[in-house]
Structure formats: C-alpha cells, structure tokens
C-alpha positions in Angstrom: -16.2 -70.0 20.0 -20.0 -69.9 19.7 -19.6 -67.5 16.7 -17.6 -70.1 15.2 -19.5 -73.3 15.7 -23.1 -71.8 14.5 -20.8 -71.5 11.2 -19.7 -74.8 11.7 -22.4 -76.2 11.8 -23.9 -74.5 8.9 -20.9 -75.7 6.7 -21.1 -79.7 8.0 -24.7 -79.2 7.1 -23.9 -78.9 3.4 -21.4 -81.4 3.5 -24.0 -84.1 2.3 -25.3 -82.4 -0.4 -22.0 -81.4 -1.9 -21.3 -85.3 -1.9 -24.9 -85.7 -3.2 -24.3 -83.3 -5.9 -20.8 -84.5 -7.1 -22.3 -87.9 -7.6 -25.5 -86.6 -9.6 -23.4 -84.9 -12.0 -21.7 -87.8 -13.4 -25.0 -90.1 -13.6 -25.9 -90.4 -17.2 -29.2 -90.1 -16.8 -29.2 -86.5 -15.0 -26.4 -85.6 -18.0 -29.1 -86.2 -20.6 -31.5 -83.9 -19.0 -29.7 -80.4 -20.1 -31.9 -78.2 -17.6 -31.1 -80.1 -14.7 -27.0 -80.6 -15.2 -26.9 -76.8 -16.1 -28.3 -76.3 -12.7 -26.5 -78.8 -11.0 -23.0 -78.6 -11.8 -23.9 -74.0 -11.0 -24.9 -75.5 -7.7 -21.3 -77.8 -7.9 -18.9 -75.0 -8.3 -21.0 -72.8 -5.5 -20.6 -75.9 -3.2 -17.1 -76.7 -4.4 -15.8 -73.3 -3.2 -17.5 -73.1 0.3 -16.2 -76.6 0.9 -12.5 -75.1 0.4 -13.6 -72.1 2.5 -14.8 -74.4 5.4 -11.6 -76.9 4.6 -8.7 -73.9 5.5 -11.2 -72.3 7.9 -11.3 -75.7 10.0 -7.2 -75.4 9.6 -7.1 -72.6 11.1 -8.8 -73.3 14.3 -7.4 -76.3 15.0 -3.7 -74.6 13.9 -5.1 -71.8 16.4 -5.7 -74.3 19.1 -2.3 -76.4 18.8 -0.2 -73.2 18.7 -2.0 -72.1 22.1 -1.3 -75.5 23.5 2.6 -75.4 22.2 3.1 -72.2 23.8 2.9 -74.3 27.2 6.7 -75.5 26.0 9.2 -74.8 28.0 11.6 -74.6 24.8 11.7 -70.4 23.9 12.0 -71.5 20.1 9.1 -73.9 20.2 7.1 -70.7 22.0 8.3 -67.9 19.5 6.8 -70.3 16.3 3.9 -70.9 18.1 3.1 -67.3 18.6 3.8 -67.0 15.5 1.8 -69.7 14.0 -1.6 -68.5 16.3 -0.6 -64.7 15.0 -1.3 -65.9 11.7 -4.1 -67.8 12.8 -5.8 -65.4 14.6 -6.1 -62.5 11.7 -6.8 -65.3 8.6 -10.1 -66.5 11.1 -12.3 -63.7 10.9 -11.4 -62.8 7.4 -12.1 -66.5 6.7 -15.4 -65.9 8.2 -16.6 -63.3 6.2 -15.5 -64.7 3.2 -17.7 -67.8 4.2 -20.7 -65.6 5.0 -20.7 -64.1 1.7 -20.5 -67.7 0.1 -23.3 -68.4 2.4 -26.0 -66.0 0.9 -27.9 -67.4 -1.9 -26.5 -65.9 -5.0 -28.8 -64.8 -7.4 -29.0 -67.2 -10.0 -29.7 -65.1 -12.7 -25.9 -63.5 -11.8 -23.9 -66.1 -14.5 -25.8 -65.4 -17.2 -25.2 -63.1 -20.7 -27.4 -60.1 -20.6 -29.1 -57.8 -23.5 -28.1 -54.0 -22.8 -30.5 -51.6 -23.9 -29.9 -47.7 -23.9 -32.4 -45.4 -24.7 -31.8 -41.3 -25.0 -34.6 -39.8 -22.5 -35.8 -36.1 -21.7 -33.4 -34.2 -23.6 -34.1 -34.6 -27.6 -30.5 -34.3 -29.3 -28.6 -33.7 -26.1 -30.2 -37.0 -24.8 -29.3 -38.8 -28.0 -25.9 -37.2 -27.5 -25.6 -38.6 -24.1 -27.1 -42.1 -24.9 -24.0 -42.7 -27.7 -21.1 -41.3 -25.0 -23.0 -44.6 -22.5 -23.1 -47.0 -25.4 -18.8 -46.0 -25.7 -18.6 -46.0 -21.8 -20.0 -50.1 -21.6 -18.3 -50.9 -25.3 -14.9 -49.7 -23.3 -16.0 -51.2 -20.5 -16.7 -54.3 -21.6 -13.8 -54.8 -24.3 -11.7 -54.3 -20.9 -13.2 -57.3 -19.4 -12.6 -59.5 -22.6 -16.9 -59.8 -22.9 -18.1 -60.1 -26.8 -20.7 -57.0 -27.2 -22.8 -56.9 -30.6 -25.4 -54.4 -31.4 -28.5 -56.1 -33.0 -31.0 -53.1 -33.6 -30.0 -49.0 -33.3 -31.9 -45.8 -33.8 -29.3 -42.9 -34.6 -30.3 -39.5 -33.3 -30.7 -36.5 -35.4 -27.6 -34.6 -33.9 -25.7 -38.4 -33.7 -25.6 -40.4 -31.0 -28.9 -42.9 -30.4 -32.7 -42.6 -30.1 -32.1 -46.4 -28.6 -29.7 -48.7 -29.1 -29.8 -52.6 -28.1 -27.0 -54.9 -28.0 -25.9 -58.5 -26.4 -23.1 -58.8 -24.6 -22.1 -62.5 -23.9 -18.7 -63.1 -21.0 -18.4 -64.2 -17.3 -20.6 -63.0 -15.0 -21.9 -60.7 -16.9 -25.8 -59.8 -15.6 -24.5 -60.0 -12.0 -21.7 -56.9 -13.0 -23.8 -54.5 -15.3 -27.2 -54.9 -13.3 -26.5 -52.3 -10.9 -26.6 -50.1 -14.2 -30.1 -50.6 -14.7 -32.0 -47.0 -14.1 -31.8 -43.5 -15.0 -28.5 -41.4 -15.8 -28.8 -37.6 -16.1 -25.8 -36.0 -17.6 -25.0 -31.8 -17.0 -23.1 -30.4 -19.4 -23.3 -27.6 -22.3 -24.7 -29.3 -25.2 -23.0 -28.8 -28.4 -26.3 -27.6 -29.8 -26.1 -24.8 -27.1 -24.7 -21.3 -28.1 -25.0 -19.4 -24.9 -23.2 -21.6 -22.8 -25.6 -22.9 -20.5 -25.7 -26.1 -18.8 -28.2 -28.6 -19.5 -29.2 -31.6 -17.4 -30.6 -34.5 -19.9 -31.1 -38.4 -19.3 -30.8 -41.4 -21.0 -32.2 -44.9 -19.6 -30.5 -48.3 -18.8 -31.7 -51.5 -18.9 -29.5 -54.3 -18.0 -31.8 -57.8 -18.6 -30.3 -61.6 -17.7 -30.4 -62.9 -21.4 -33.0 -66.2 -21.3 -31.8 -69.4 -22.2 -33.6 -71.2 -24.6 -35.1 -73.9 -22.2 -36.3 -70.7 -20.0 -39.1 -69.9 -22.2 -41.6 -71.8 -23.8 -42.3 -70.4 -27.6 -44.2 -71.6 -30.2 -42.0 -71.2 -33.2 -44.8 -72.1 -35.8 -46.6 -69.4 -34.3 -44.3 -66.5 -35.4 -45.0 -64.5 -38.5 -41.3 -63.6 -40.1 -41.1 -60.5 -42.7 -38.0 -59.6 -44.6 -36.8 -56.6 -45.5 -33.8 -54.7 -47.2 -31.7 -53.0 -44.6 -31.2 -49.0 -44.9 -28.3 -47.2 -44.8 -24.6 -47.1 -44.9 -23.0 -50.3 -46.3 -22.9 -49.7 -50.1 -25.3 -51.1 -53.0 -25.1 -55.4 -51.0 -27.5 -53.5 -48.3 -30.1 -52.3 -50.2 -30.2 -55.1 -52.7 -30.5 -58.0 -50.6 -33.4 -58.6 -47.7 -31.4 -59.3 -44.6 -33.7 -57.3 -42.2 -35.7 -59.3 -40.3 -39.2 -58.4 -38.4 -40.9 -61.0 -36.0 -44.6 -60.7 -34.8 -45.6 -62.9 -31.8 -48.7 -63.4 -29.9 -48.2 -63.6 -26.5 -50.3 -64.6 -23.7 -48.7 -62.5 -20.1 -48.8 -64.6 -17.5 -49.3 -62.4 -14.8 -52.2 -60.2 -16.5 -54.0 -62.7 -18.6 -53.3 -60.3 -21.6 -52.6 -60.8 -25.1 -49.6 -59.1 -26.5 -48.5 -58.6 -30.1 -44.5 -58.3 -29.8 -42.6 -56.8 -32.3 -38.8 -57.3 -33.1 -36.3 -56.0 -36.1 -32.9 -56.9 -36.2 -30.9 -55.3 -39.4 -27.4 -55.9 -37.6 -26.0 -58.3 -40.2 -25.9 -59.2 -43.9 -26.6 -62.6 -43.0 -30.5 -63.2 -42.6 -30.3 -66.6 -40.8 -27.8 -64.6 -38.2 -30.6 -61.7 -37.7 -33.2 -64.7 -37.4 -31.0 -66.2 -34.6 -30.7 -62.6 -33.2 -34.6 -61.8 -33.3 -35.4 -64.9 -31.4 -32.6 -64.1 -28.5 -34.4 -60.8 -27.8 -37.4 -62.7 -28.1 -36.5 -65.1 -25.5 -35.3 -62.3 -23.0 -38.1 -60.2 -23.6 -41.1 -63.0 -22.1 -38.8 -63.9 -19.9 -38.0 -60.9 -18.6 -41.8 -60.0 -18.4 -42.8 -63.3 -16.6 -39.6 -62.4 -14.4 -41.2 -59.3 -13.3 -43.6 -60.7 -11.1 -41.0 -62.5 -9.3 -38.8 -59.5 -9.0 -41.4 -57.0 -7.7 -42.1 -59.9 -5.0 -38.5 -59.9 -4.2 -38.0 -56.1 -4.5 -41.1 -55.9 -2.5 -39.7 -57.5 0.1 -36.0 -56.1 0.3 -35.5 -52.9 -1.4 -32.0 -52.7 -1.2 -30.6 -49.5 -1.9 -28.3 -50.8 -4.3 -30.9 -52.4 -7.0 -34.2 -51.7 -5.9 -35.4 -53.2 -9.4 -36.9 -50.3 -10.3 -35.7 -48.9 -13.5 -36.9 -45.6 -13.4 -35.2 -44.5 -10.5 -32.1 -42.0 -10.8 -29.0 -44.0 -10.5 -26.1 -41.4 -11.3 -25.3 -37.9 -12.1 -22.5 -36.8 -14.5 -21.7 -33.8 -14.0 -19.6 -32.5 -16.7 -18.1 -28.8 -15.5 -17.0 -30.1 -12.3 -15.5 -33.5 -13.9 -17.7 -35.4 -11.3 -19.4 -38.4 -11.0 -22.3 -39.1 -7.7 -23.9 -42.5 -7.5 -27.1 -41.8 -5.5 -27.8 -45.0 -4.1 -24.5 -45.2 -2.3 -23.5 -41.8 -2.0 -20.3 -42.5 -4.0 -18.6 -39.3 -6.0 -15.5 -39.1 -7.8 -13.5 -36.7 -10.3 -12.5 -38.4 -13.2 -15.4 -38.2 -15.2 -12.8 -38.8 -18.1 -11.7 -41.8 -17.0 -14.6 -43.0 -16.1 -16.6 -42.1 -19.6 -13.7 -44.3 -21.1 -15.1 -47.3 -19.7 -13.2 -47.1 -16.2 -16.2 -48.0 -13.8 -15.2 -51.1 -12.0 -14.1 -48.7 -9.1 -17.6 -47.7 -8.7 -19.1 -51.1 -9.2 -17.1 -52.6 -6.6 -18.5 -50.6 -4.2 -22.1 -51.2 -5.2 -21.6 -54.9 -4.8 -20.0 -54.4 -1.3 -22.9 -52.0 -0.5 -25.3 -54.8 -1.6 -23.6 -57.8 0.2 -23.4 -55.7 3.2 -27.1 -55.3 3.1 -27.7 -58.8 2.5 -25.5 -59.8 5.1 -27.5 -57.9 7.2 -30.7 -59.6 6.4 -29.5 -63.2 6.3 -28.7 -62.3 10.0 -25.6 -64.4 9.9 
C-alpha cells in the first residue's frame, strides 16, 4: 500500500488549505479585492474536486479492506457480496488514482481563460489565403459546436478570397487550455483552384492561439493612447462609409524584457458602433503586452520542458492536410486520420483529446508521481 499512502498523504496535506481557502472566500474583505477572489475561488473549485477525488478514493480502500475481512465469514452469501464488493473496489482504485494524479499537476492557469485567435495565410500567396479562410470555417464550426461566442474584430480578405489575416475573440469555457495546442504552422496539399495543370501545391497558414488578458493583468495608461477614427470600407451599404466607426489606437510601450520602446498599432472596423470597436481595440491591446511580457515566462518554462505537445514555439509545423489522400497527420503526436472532411467542418475534438492525453502523460512523467 505504499503507492497508496505517498498519495495519501499528498491529499491530507491539502486538506488545510482547502478549509483555509473556503473561509477566505466568504471574508468581505478578500471579496472587495477582485484580483485576489478571482484567484481564490479558481484555486476553490481545483481544491473542491481533489477533495471529492480523495473522499471516494479513501471509500474505496477502506470498502477494499472490509470486504477482504468479510470474506473470513463462514456465511457463502456474506462471502459472494464481499467478493463482489472488493471486485468493485479493486478496479475503481487505480482508476481513482490516476484521476487524482492528474488533479494533482498544477494546471496552467492561464487554461480558463477567453483567448484571441489569430490566422494569418503564410507561404503560398492566394492558395495560402485560400487555406487561411477554410481554418477560420474549421474553428467557427468548431467552436459554434462547443456553444463558445466567436467575433471577428479586424480581417484582411485575400485577393482570390479567403484572408491575408484574420483576428477574432472567442469567449466560452476553457477555452485557451482547448485551442492552444493549435498554436503553429499548418501546411495544406492540395490543387489550388488557381492551378490549371493539376498539380499539387503544399502552402501554410499560421496559428496563434493567445490567453485573452484580463483587465487587472496589464497595467495601461489610458491617457496615454492616441485614438483616430475613420470610415469603415467596404460592403455594408451607404451607413459604412458615412459614419466613422473605424477605430485606430497608437500606444507607447515600454517591453519589459528588452528595455525597448514600442509604438503599437491596432484597427478594429468590426462594428457600426464606435464605442464597441473602442472596447474591442483595447481587448487586443490588453492581450497583446500581455502576451509579450508573458513570453519571457513561457520561453523559461518551454526552456525547461519542451513537451512535444506545445513546445511554445509558434513556428513549428503542427499538422499536415493532405487533401488527395483525405488525410490528416499531427506531427507532434504522430496522430493521422481520413476524414479530412469531417474534420475541415470543425470535427477536431478527436484529435485534441489525444494531444491533451499526450501532454498530461508527459507531465505525469515529470511530476514523477
């Protein structure tokens, strides 16, 4: 039972702070300080489910342990329950015990949060373009499947259609910690539709996936940023052109991590309502120093665990679509499958699922427990 107890003893250890943590969250003082009940009552519900996990699990064992005493009985009824009981027993333990492990690694705490989704056509002119639009369908499939809220707040169509970039929010449950394995570079084979001789063409368009900041995550100076307006172009008859919804914001920006001053630059022409591209703007503002002064942190991490899964480096080739064989690979796991129609209709939980297990089995591994 060593195997059992180290566990044990890893779950009574958090026994107090659940208990702490359950009282903080109802004092009013820790209430009025937004930062700190966000992050408590996350660290609540993480608690909240390992103590349930450690509850049944301690069931089981003592269950276990009874039913191997009762089966002493010299009553055959008494015997045959008893088998049964330490039967059931005996497979829910080691399940129960995984389960726990995973609860056990620190999630990544970024994993909760929104996230912006940006898409970018890569080597490839038109075809790339192309290839970026068929993505941007794939995740708006995708997430309208999951019941997540996805808005576009800035495009840039591509000659031939589909998009030079496109960037949108998308807001839900556990939202960053699904579409962050996306993050990298997807190179599509096919025969364009530019093509007359047939031939296929490998192109690529870029993902990035980035944990959308909350407002207390980043400090900005608000007086500091110069707003322009502008009228919007395109579709959307004569309201578009007449009124100046388009919004630009400039920002000075000190980085951190190189001492450098940035000038940051942000449109937003997704709406007719200015105020709602204002609020927009300063979202991707937000994510966009936070995601730079997040960098550092990352590279420290990915420095020190490259995981095959998300090695945090979003240049890396993440997936092939291979169009005259129907197939799909995922590189970092080896992963291929044929329904590349399916699966271009937003059907890529599958294929997500095993990157998580892939991940958790690595981090398993390193939090040697």
């Amino acid at each position: 039972m060593t195997g059992n107890n180290t566990l044990l003893e890893k779950l009574d250890g958090l026994v107090a702070r659940f208990e702490e943590v359950s009282t903080l969250i109802t004092d009013p003082s820790v209430i009025a300080d937004q930062k700190r009940y966000v992050k408590l009552t996350k660290e609540y519900k993480e608690l909240n489910d390992i103590m349930k996990a450690r509850e049944e699990y301690m069931q089981c064992l003592n269950g276990l342990e009874e039913a191997r005493m009762m089966m002493n009985e010299s009553d055959p009824e008494m015997k045959e329950m008893a088998r049964e009981e330490a039967a059931q027993c005996e497979t829910r333990i080691p399940q129960l015990e995984e389960e726990i492990k995973l609860l056990l690694i620190p999630a990544d705490p970024q994993d909760d949060r929104n996230a912006i989704l940006e898409i970018r056509g890569g080597t490839g002119g038109d075809e790339a373009a192309i290839f970026a639009g068929d993505l941007f369908r794939m995740y708006s499939k995708y997430c309208e499947s999951k019941g997540w809220r996805l808005e576009v707040s800035s495009t840039n169509e591509g000659a031939a259609g589909g998009f030079k970039e496109i960037i949108c929010s998308v807001t839900g449950e556990k939202v960053y910690g699904t579409l962050k394995y996306e993050s990298g570079v997807h190179r599509v084979q096919r025969v364009p539709a530019t093509e007359t001789q047939g031939r296929v063409h490998t192109s690529a368009a870029s993902v990035a996936v980035l944990p959308e900041a909350e407002p207390f995550d980043v400090e900005i100076n608000e007086g500091e940023i110069k707003w322009d307006t502008f009228r919007s172009g395109g579709a959307g008859g004569q309201n578009v052109n007449k009124v100046e919804s388009g919004v630009r914001l400039r920002y000075n920006w000190k980085n951190p991590n190189t001492g450098v001053v940035e000038e940051i630059l942000i449109e937003c022409t997704e709406t007719r309502d200015q105020p709602k591209n204002k609020e927009r703007a300063l979202a991707r503002l937000r994510t966009f120093i936070y995601d730079k002064e997040h960098q550092k942190y990352i590279d420290d991490i990915a420095s020190k665990r490259k995981t095959m899964v998300s090695t945090g480096d979003r240049s890396a080739k993440i997936r092939t679509y291979n169009y005259p064989q129907g197939r799909i690979t995922d590189h970092r796991i080896n992963y291929t499958i044929y329904n590349l129609g399916a699966f271009m209709d937003g059907d890529i939980q599958d294929c997500i699922d095993h990157l998580i297990v892939a991940e958790n089995a690595e981090r398993l591994k390193e939090s040697e427990l």
